[in-house]
C-alpha positions in Angstrom: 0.0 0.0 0.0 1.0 3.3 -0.5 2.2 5.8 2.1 0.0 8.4 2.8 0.6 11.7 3.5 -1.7 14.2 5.6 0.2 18.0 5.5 3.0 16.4 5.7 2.9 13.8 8.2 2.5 10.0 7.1 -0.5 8.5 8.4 -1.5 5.4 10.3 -3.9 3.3 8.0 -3.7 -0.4 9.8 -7.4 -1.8 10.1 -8.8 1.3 8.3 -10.7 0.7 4.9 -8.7 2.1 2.9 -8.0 -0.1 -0.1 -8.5 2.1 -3.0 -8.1 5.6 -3.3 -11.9 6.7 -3.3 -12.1 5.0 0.3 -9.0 6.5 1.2 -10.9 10.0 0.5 -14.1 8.9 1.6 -12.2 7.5 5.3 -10.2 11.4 5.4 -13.6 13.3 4.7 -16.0 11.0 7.1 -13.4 10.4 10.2 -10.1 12.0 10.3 -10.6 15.6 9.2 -12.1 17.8 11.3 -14.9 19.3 10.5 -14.1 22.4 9.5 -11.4 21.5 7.0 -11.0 21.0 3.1 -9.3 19.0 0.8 -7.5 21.3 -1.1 -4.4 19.5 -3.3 -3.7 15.9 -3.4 -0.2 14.9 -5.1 0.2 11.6 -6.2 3.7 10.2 -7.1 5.2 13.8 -6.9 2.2 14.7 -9.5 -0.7 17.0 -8.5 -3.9 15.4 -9.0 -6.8 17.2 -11.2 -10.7 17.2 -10.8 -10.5 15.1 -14.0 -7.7 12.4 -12.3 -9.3 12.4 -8.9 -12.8 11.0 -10.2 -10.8 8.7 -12.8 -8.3 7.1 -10.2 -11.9 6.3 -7.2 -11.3 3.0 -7.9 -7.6 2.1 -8.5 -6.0 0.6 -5.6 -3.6 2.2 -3.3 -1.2 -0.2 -4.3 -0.6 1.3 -7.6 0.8 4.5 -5.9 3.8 4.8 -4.1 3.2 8.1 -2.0 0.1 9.7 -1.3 0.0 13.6 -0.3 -3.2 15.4 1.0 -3.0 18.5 1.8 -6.4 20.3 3.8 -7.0 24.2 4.9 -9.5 25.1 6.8 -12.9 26.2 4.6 -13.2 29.8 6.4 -9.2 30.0 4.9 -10.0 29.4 1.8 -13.1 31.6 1.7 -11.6 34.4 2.9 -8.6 34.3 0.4 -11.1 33.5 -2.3 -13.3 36.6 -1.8 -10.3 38.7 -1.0 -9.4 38.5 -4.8 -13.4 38.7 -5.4 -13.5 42.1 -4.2 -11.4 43.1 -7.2 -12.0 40.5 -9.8 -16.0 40.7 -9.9 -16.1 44.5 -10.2 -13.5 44.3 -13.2 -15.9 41.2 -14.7 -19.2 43.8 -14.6 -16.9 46.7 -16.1 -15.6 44.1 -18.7 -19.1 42.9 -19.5 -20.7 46.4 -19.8 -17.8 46.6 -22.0 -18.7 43.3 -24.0 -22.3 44.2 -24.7 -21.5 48.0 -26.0 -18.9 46.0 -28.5 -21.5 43.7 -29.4 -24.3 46.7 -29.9 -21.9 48.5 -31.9 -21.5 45.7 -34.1 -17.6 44.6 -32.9 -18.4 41.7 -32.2 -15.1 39.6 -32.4 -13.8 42.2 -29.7 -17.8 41.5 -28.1 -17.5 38.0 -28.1 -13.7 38.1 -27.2 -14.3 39.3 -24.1 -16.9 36.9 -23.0 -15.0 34.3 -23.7 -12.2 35.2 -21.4 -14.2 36.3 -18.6 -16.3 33.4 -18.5 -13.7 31.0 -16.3 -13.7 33.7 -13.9 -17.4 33.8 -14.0 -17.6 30.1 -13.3 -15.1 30.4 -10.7 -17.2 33.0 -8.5 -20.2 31.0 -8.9 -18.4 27.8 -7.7 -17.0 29.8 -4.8 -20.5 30.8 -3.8 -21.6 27.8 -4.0 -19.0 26.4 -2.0 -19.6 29.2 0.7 -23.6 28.8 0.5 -23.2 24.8 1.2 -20.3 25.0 3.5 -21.5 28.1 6.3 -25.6 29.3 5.1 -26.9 25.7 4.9 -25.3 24.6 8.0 -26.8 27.4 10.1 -23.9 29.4 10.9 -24.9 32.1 13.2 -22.6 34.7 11.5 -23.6 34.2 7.9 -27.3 33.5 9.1 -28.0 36.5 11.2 -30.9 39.2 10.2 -29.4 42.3 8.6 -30.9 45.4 7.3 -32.6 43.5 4.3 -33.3 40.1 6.2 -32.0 36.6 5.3 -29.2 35.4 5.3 -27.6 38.8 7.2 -29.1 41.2 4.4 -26.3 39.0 2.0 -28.5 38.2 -1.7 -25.8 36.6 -3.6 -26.6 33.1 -2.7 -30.1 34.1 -4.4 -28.9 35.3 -7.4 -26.8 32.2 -7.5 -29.5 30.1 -9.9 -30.5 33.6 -12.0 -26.7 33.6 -12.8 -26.4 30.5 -14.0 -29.4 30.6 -16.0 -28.6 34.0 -17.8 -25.2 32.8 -18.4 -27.1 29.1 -20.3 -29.3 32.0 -22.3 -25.9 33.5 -23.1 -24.5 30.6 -24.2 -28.1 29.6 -26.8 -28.2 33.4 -27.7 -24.3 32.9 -29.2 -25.1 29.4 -31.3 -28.2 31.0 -32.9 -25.6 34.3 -33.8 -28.5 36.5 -32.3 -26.5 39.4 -31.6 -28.9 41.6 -29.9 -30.2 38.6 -27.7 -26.6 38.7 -26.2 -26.0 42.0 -26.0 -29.2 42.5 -24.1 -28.6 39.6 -21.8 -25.4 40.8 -20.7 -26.6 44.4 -20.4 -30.4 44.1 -18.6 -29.6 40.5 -16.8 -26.4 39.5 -16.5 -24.8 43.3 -15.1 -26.8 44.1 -12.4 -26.3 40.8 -11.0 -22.6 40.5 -11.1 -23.0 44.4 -9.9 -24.9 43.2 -7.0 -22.7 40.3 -6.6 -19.4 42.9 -6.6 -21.1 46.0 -4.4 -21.9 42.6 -2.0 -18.0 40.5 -1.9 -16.8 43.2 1.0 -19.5 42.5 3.3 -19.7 39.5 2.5 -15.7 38.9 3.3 -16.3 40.4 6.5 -19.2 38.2 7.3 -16.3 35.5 7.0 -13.4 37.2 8.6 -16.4 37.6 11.7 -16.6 33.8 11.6 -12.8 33.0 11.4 -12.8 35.4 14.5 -15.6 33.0 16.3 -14.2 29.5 15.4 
């Protein structure tokens, strides 16, 4: 069996079901990670291991590997550093789409459609973040994240709301661009699409704080 790392130190695996590396995950996730701590990077063999690799390799047996490294973080961590480089990035991704529909409207599109194209990773990236705050902290009643604010739920915080609306403006997007309806995407981004990532930016310093407050708590 391989030798398995946990940040660093090797880890004691006699009489633990751990024969192939899905169970190793599944036996770090259910028992030996606290709570409030993430898998963040697992390096296999010296190799870092993708999304991709990690669902392809649930099977294989730790036999096949030499050395294991995992390597966790707790999730407030990560959030915070995450929404740190929000505060800037989602701001610059509603300039930039403004930006994308007045190409499109003023019929440049291949600098239009440029644009979307780059800033939809970073898009996608936000959205996952949210997602992984939303699940993580507001679905498991955290007090700090849950508290009544000014505007009610979830502390006067909307962006987990606008979550879904996101994601289905951005499919629109996507069927707007195959059919080459121009003015369908330009007025996507502009009526739809901007104001939410404009909430979602005007919201990313509040909602840092919200996390720094927890962090503070833990």
């Amino acid at each position: 069996m391989a030798k398995v790392h946990l940040n660093l130190n090797e880890l004691n695996l006699d009489g633990k079901d751990v024969g192939t590396f899905g169970n190793l995950i599944l036996y770090l996730t259910g028992e030996a990670l606290p709570k409030d701590e993430v898998i963040y990077r697992i390096v296999i063999d010296g190799e870092d291991v993708s999304e991709d690799r990690e669902r392809a390799i649930k099977a294989e047996p730790l036999s096949d590997f030499e050395i294991v490294e995992i390597y966790t973080r707790k999730a407030v961590d990560i959030a915070i550093d995450g929404l740190k480089s929000a505060c800037e990035l989602v701001p610059s991704i509603h300039s930039d789409m403004r930006d994308a529909a007045r190409s499109i409207r003023s019929s440049d599109f291949e600098r239009g459609y440029n644009l979307i194209s780059d800033l939809a990773p970073y898009l996608g990236w936000y959205i996952e973040l949210l997602t992984a705050i939303e699940t993580v902290f507001v679905r498991s009643g955290n007090d700090f994240m849950l508290r009544s604010g000014d505007n009610g739920g979830n502390g006067g915080i909307h962006s987990f709301a606008n979550i879904e609306a996101v994601r289905e403006q951005v499919v629109a997007l996507a069927q707007a661009q195959e059919f080459g309806d121009h003015a369908a995407v330009a007025d996507i981004i502009e009526y739809e699409l901007v104001p939410l990532i404009g909430a979602w930016g005007a919201e990313a310093p509040l909602l840092l704080n919200r996390m720094k407050e927890c962090r503070s708590a833990a």
